[in-house]
N, C-alpha and C positions, 0 to 999 in steps of 0.2 A: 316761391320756387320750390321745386321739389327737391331732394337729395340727388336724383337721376341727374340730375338737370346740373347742381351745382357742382356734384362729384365730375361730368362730363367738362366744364366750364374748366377743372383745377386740372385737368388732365392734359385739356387744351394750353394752356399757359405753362402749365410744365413742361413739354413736346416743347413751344417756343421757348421757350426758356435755354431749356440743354439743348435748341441746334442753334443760337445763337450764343451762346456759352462757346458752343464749340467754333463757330465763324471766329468769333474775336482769338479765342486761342489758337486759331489754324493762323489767323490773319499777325496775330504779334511773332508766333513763332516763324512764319516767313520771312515778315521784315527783320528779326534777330540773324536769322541765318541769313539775310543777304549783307549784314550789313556786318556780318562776320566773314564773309566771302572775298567784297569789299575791301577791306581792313588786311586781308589776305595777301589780295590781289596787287593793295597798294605796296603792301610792303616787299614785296615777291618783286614789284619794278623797280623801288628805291634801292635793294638789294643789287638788282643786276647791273642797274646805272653807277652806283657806284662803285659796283666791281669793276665794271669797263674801265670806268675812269683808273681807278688805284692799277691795274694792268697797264692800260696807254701811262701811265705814270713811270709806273717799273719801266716800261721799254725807255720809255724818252732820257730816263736818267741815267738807262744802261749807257746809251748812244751817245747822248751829250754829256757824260761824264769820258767817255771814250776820244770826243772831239779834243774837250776843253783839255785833256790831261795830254795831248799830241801838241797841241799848239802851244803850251806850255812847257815844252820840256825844252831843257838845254839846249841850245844850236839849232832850235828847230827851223829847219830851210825849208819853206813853201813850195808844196809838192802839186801834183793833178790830183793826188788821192785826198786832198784835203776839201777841194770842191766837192768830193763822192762823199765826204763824209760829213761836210757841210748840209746837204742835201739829205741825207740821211736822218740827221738833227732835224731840219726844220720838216721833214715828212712826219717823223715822230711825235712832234710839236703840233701838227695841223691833228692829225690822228685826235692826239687829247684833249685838244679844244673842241673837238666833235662832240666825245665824250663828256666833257665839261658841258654842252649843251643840253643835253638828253639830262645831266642830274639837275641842274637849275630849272627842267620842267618837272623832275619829280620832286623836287623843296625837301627841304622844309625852306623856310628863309636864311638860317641859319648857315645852313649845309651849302645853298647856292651863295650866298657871299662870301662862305671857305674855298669855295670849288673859285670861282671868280678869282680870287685871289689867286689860286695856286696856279691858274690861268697867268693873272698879270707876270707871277714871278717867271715861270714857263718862258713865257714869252721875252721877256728881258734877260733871262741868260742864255736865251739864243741869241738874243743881240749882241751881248757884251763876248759868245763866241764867237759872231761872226766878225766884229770888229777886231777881235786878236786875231784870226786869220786874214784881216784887211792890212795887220799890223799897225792899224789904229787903236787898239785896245790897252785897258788896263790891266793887268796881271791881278790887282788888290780888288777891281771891281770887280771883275769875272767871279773871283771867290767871295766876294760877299752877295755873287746874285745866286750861286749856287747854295752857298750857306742859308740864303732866304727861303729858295725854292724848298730845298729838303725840311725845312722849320714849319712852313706852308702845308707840304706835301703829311707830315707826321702829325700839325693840325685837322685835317681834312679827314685823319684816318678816325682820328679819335673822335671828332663830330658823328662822321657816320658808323659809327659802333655804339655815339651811344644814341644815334637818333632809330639804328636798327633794336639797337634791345630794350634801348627805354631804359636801361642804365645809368647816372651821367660819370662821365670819365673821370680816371684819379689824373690831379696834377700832375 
């Protein structure tokens, strides 16, 4: 072979060379960025789900702490306004368990078996209000379903703070 010949041959392989040099480099630096996009995206939902929720929380605790502390109070005589406020609790409550839904599809497993929880206690100190406004209730349960919830509720926070930073919480 000639030098024409071979010099053209190494010119050819080097042209392939650098445009698939550059395919591969084009091709990983995409999937980098999508899967930084990704990673973005997911966290940008985990975020919102759990804002919604810790929000539907704040309300539910405002209301059914506003319930729980009327029908606990001295002399209290069952009024129309305790039905209104009854009902107000358990809207509150249905509210957050929405929200409780939408964060156990964003997970992690962690996060959805905190959220679940904070769920179950939720849900049981609206019962143990409604049953003191049935004046079936216990004045010592009420407060230990409440005392649950809020223990729940300050768990739930600290899971999704550290599953949003990647931090893990101090005790």
């Amino acid at each position: 072979m000639d030098g024409a010949v071979i010099g053209l041959i190494g010119t050819v392989v080097g042209a392939v060379s650098g445009v698939l040099g550059t395919l591969i480099t084009i091709r990983l630096g995409g999937a980098e960025q999508r899967r930084t996009q990704n990673d973005q995206s997911e966290r940008q939902g985990r975020s919102s789900a759990y804002s919604a929720l810790v929000t539907a929380c704040s309300r539910t605790y405002r209301v059914g702490y506003a319930a729980h502390a009327t029908l606990q109070a001295e002399g209290h005589q069952q009024s129309p306004n305790d039905a209104e406020t009854l009902e107000e609790f358990r809207s509150a409550v249905e509210e957050a368990l929405e929200a409780v839904s939408v964060v156990k599809l964003h997970g992690p497993n962690g996060i959805a078996c905190a959220a679940d929880n904070l769920a179950s206690a939720m849900s049981g100190w609206r019962s143990e209000v409604e049953l003191l406004a049935d004046g079936r209730g216990d004045d010592q349960r009420a407060s230990e379903a409440i005392e649950l919830y809020e223990e729940l509720e300050d768990r739930f926070i600290a899971l999704g703070r550290e599953t949003l930073s990647g931090v893990p919480a101090r005790p």
